[in-house]
N, C-alpha and C positions, 0 to 999 in steps of 0.2 A: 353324391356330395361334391365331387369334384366336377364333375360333369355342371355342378349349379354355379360353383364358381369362375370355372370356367368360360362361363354362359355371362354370369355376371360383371368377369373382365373386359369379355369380349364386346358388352355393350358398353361401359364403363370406356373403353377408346374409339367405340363408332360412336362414342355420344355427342350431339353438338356443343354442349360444355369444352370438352376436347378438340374437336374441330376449332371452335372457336379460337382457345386459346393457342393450339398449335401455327392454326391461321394467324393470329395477330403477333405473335412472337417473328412467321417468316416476314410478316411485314413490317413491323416496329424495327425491328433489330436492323435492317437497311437501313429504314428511313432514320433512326439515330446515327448511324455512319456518316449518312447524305446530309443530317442536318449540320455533323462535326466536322465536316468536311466541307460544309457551306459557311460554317462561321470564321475556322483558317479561311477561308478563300476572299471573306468580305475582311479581314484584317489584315489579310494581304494589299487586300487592293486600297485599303485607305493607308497603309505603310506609302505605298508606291505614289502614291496620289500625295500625302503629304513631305516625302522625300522630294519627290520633283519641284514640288513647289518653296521647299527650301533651298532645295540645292538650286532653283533659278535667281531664289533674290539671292544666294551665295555669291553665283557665279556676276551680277551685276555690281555686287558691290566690289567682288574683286579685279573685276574691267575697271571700276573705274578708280581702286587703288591703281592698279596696273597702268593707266593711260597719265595719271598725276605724275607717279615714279618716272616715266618714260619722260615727260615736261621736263623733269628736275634734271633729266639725263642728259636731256640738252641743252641745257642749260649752263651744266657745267662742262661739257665739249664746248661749248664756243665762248666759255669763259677761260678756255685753254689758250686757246687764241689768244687771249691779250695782252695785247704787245706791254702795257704795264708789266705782267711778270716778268719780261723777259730786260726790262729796264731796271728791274731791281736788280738785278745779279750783275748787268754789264755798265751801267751808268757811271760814268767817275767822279761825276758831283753829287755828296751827301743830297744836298735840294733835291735834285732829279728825282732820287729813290725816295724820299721822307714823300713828295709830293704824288707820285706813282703807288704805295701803300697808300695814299689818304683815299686816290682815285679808285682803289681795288676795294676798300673796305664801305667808302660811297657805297659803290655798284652790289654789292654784297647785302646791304643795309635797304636800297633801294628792291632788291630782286626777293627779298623773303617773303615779302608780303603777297608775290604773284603767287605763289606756291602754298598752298594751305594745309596740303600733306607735311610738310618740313617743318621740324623743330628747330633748325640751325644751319646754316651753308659758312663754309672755313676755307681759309687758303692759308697754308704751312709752308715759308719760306725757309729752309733750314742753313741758307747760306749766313743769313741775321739773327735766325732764332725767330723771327716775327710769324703770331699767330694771330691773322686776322679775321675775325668771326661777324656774325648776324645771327639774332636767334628773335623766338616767339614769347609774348608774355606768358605764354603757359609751359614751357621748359624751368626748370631751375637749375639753380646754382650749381649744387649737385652732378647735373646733369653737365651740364656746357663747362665745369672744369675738369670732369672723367671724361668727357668725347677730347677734348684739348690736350691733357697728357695723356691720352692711347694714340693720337697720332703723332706728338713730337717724341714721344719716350721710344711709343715701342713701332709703329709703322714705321715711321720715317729711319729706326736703326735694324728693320729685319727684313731680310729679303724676301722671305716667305711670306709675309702679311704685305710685302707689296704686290707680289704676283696676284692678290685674289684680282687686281685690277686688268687680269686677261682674261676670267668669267665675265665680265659685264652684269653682273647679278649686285643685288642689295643684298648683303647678308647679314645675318644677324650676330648680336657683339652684347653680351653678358655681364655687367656690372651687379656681382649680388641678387638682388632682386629684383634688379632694374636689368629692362631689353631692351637693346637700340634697333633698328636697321641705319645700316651704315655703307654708305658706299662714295669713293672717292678714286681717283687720278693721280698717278705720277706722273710729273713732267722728266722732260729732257735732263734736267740741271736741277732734280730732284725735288720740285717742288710739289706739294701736295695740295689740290683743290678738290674737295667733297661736298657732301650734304649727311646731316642724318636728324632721325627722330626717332621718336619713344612709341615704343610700339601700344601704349597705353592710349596713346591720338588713333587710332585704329582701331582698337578695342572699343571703343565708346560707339560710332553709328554701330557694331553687330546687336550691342544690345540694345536695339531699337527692332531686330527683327521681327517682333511679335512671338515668342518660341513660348513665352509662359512664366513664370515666379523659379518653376523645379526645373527649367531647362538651361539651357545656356550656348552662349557662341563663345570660340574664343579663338587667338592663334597658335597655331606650331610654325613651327622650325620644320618640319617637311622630312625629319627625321621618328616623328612618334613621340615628341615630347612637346609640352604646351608654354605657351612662351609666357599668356600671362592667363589669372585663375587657376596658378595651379591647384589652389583650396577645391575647387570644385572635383575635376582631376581623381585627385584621390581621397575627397570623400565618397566619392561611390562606387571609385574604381570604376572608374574611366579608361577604354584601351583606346589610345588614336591609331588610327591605321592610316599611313599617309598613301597617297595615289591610289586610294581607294575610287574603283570608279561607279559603282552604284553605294546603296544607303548598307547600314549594318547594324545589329545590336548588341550593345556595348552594357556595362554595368555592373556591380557584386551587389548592393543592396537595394537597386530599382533597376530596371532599364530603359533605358534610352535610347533613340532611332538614330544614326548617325552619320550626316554625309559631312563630305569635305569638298573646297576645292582647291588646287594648288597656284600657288603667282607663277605667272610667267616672267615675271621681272625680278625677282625676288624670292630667298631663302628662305621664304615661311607657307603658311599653307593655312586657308580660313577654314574653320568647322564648326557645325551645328548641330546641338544633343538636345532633343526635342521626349519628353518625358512619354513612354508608352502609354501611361492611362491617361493621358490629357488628349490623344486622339482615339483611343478606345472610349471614350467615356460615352458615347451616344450608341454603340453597341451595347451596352450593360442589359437593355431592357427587353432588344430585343434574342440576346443571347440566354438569356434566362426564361423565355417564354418559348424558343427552338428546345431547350434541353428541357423542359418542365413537364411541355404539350406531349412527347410519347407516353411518360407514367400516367399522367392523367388518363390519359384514352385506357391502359391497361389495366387502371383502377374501374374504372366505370363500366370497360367491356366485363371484365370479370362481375362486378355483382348484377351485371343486365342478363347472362347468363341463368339467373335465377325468374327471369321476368318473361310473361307470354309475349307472342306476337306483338299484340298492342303495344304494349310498354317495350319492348323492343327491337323489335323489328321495322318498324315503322316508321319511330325517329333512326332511328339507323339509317334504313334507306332514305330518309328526305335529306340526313345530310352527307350523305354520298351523293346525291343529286347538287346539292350547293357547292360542294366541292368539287368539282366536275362543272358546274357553269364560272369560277372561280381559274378551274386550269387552262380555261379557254379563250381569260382574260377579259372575264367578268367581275371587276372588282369590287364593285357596288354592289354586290347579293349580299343580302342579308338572310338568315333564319327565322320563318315567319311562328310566330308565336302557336302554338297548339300545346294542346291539352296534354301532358305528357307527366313523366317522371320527375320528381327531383333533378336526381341526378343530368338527365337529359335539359334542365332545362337550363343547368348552371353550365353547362357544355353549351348551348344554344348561346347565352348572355356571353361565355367566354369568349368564343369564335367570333359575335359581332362584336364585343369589343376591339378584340386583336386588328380584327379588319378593320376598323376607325384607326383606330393607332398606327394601323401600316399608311391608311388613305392620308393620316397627319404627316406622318412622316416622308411621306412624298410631297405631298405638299412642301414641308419645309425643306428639303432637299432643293426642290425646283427653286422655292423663295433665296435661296444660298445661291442657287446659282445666277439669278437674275440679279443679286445683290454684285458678286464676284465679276459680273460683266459692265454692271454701271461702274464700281471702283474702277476696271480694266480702263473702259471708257473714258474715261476721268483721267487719268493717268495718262491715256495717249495723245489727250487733246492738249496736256500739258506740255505737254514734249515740245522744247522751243532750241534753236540754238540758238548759240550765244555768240554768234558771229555775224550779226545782222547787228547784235545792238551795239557790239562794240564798234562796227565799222559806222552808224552812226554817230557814237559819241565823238569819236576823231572828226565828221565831217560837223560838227557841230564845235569841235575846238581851232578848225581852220576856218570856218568860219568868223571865229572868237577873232582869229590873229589877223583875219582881214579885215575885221570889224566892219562884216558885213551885218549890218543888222535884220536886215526887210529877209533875209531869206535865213536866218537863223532864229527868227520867231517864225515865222513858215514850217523850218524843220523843226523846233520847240515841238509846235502845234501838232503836226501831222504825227510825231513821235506817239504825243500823250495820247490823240485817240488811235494810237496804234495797238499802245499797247494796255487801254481800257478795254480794249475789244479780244486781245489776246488772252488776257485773264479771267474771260468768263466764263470759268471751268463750272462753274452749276450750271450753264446753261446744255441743254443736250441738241435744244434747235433754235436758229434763229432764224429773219424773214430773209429775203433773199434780196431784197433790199439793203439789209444792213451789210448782208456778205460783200455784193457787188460795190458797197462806198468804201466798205476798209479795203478792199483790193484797189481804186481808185488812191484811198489815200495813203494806200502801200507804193503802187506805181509814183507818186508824186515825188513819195521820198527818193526812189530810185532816179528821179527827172533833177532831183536837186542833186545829187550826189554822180550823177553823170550828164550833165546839161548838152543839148543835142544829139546824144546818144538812142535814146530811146521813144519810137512813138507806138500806142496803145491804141485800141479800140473795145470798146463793150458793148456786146446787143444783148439785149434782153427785152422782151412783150412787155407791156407797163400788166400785165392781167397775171403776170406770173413774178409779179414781184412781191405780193404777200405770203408765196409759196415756203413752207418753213424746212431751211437744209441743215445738215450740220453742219457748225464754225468750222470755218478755215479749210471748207473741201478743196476749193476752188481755190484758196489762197497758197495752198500748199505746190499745187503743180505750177504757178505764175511766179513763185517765188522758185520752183527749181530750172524756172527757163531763164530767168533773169540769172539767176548761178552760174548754168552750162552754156549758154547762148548769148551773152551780153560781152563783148570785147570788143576793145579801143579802137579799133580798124575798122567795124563798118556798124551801121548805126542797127538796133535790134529794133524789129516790126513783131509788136505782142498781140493779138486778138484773142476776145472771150466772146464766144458765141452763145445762145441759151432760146432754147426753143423746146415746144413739149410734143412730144409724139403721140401720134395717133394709133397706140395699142390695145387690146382688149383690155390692161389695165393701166390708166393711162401715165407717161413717166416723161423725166425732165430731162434734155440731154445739154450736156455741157460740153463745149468744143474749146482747148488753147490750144490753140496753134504761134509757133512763131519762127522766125526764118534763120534758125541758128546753125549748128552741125547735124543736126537728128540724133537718134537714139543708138549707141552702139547694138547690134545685135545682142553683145553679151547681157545686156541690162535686161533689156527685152526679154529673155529668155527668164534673168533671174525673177524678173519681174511673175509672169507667167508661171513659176514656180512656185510663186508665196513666198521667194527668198528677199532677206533683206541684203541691199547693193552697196558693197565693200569698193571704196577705191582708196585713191592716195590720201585722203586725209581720213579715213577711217570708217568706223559703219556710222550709215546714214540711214534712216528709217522714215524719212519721208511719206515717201510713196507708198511705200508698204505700212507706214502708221495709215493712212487715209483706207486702202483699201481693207486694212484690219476695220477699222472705224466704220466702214458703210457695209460689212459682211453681219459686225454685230448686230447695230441697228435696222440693216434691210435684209436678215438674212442672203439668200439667193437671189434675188431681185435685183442684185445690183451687180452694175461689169464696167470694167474698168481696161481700154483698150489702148496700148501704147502703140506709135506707127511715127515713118516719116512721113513728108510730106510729098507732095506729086513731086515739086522739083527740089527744093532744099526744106529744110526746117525739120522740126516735131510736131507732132500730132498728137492729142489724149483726148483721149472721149472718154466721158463721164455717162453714167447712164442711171436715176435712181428712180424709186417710184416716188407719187406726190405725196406719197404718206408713209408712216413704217410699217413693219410688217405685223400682220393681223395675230388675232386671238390663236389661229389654228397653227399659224408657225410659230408663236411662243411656243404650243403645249411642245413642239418635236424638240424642246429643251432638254424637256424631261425625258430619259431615256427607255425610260418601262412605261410609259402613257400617265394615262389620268381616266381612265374607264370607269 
């Protein structure tokens, strides 16, 4: 009897029922680890991925709070300078100073409006008591009479709040519910000239970044406290961590992704709390089909245990076969229909579903990112300074006072189709025609605006003139030689060369050369790096927008080569193909293929 039981144990764990399930436990039981360990890993990287992409438009909006501050900064240093304050205090005729104050609050009146950052600019004479001010239609009363008695009351009589004026920072200044940034100058003979605004003018472009309804931007004070939204803050319990240098998660009753970044000019610190299920939300589906798909299989294995060969062995092995042309980066395998089991067959319908679902979801992944590269695109061709139009509008106002007419509708003209042609951000190509007449009618402005200074040349094949390039390639390097290369002492010699090479596939090259100082080495180099070129008036993205611009659209195909020339000048060779880049380099978009 024991001997039978025995016998009967003994087969009861050699049986392939057992095998079986012992088998699918060593492998289930990993592969749910590998799957939970794959789903952190894909929500790591869409954190990382959406952090970066916050924290860059963070960090742009805060350059360019940071470069407006900087304006106002000096603004009010060379408003230190003038010699009006210093007429107030020493003038011995009443007239003198009443007229000197009229001249200071002009200038004051005059200056608010260059600055769009600023709620208010003030000069505090305390030897009169005279508080002379400028402020914005969108400050109130409120406001511009707490900034007026916090510098005559209490600046102007405490030594301590004048010191803040050897940080050079904008700091931040607390009335109730209301937050300034505030920063201001003592003079010699104690007078006080500043600037401040309401931190609520700052607050408005963050929430424009796109974060969502449940998310939010706001600022700190660069201590851990938030300047304004505090409602937000603490209802969800909210932690700010200032100089925080990657993303973090923050929250008591939801959480939220969190990056910062801090002013360089200034006492506050920008941050964005971007809501966890608003970027998990397209994981939902398929994190529920990773955790579903082991029981499944352990349901199914289990009652196929009871089923012969046919019924299971069979489809078993066919789709370990599909799985396996699948691992080798066969995406498209489908489970060909055969005669089988229920159960197998709803395994069969499931697995082709799943596989459509992933093949969609690449798909739309890739469509996201061909979308995220036209937006890119769009945005870089937009990129204009603004130091071209203002230096024509002046030449267009001495014009006015010479009452030159013939060559102030000349510059009229060539303005407007300057900049009809600038703003054709839907356009992604135009013909190469159009390109080479707005550089013509770009060089003409520069012929009015520097008369004998400059002559030009342009070749191009008449057969390569319906050739379609992107706007402003060529415009962009002619515009940076006329920049570096054009000075009052000897006359600039510009040429634009264009001719097409004889390649296995064939491409356009484009030469400006012109006779100015050439290229510092250092450019050169940052060039070649993919770096964008920092000098003294700040960064400049020129060159580096264009070759961003022809990497998108021509992928590889395209080289962009900086050099001098034989004896003086610069050298830029363009090089692109006559078309974009084909079907086969989209697919290397997508990062797992399209199989």
């Amino acid at each position: 009897m024991n001997r039978s039981l025995q016998i009967n144990r003994w087969g009861s764990i050699h049986s392939i029922r057992m095998k079986m399930i012992a088998g699918l436990f060593l492998i289930v039981l990993p592969l749910i680890g590998f799957l939970i360990y794959m789903n952190g890993y894909a929500i790591d990287v869409v954190r990382n991925q959406v952090a970066a992409s916050s924290k860059d438009l963070l960090t742009l909006y805060r350059d360019q709070v940071d470069a407006r501050l900087v304006e106002a900064d000096n603004y009010l240093i060379g408003l230190m300078q003038d010699p009006d304050l210093s007429n107030i205090d020493f003038s011995p005729q009443p007239e003198d100073r009443i007229f000197a104050s009229q001249r200071i609050a002009s200038n004051l009146t005059n200056s608010i409006l260059r600055y769009p950052v600023l709620d208010g600019l003030f000069v505090y004479i305390p030897s009169d008591d005279q508080y002379l001010y400028s402020f914005r239609d969108r400050s109130t009363m409120i406001d511009r009479m707490y900034i007026k008695s916090y510098i005559s009351d209490n600046v102007s009589k405490n030594s301590d709040l004048r010191m803040i004026t050897q940080k050079r920072m904008w700091y931040v200044q607390k009335n109730g519910d209301r937050v300034y940034l505030l920063r201001f100058f003592v003079l010699d003979n104690d007078s006080i000239v500043g600037a401040w605004t309401n931190a609520e003018s700052l607050q408005t472009p963050l929430d424009l970044l796109g974060i969502g309804e449940e998310g939010a931007a706001l600022l700190g004070d660069g201590r851990g406290n938030a300047i304004v939204n505090q409602g937000f803050v603490s209802e969800h319990g909210i932690t700010i961590e200032p100089q925080a240098e990657s993303y973090y998660l923050t929250g008591s009753t939801e959480k939220f992704l969190a990056v910062g970044e801090d002013s360089r000019e200034g006492e506050f610190s920008l941050h964005a709390f971007i809501p966890e299920d608003l970027m998990l939300q397209h994981l939902s589906t398929y994190k529920l089909i990773s955790y579903s798909l082991p029981f499944v299989a352990v349901l199914i294995l289990a009652a196929a245990l009871l089923l012969l060969r046919k019924t299971l062995l069979l489809p078993l092995n066919r789709l370990l076969k599909v799985m396996n042309r699948i691992q080798q980066g066969n995406l498209d395998t489908q489970i060909k229909d055969y005669p089988t089991s229920l159960e197998f067959q709803i395994v069969n319908d499931t697995f082709n579903n799943m596989m459509e679902q992933i093949k969609h979801l690449r798909i739309s992944v890739y469509e996201e990112q061909l979308n995220k590269q036209k937006a890119e695109l769009q945005h870089l061709q937009l990129q204009i300074r603004p130091h071209f139009f203002i230096n024509t509008l002046n030449m267009m106002y001495m014009l006015a006072r010479t009452k030159d007419v013939t060559r102030m509708e000349e510059m009229s003209l060539c303005l407007v189709r300057y900049f009809r042609y600038m703003f054709q951000s839907n356009l992604s190509f135009v013909t190469l025609k159009d390109e080479l007449q707005h550089i013509r009618n770009y060089l003409r402005i520069q012929e009015l605006r520097y008369p004998d200074q400059l002559t030009y040349e342009i070749e191009a094949p008449s057969f390569l003139l319906s050739t379609p390039v992107p706007p402003l390639i060529v415009h962009t390097f002619v515009e940076n030689a006329i920049k570096h290369a054009m000075t009052m002492d000897e006359q600039l010699s510009l040429s634009v060369t264009i001719e097409m090479l004889e390649t296995p596939q064939a491409a356009l090259h484009i030469e400006i050369r012109d006779n100015g100082p050439g290229f510092s080495p250092a450019v050169v180099e940052s060039i070649d790096r993919g770096e964008r070129i920092v000098d003294d008036e700040g960064d400049h993205i020129g060159i580096w927008n264009v070759k961003r611009r022809l990497q998108l659209i021509y992928g590889e195909r395209t080289q962009v080569v900086l050099r001098d020339g034989e004896r003086c000048g610069a050298v830029v060779d363009v090089t692109i193909p006559l078309s974009p880049r084909n079907d086969k380099e989209k697919d290397k978009l997508d990062p797992g293929g399209m199989d």
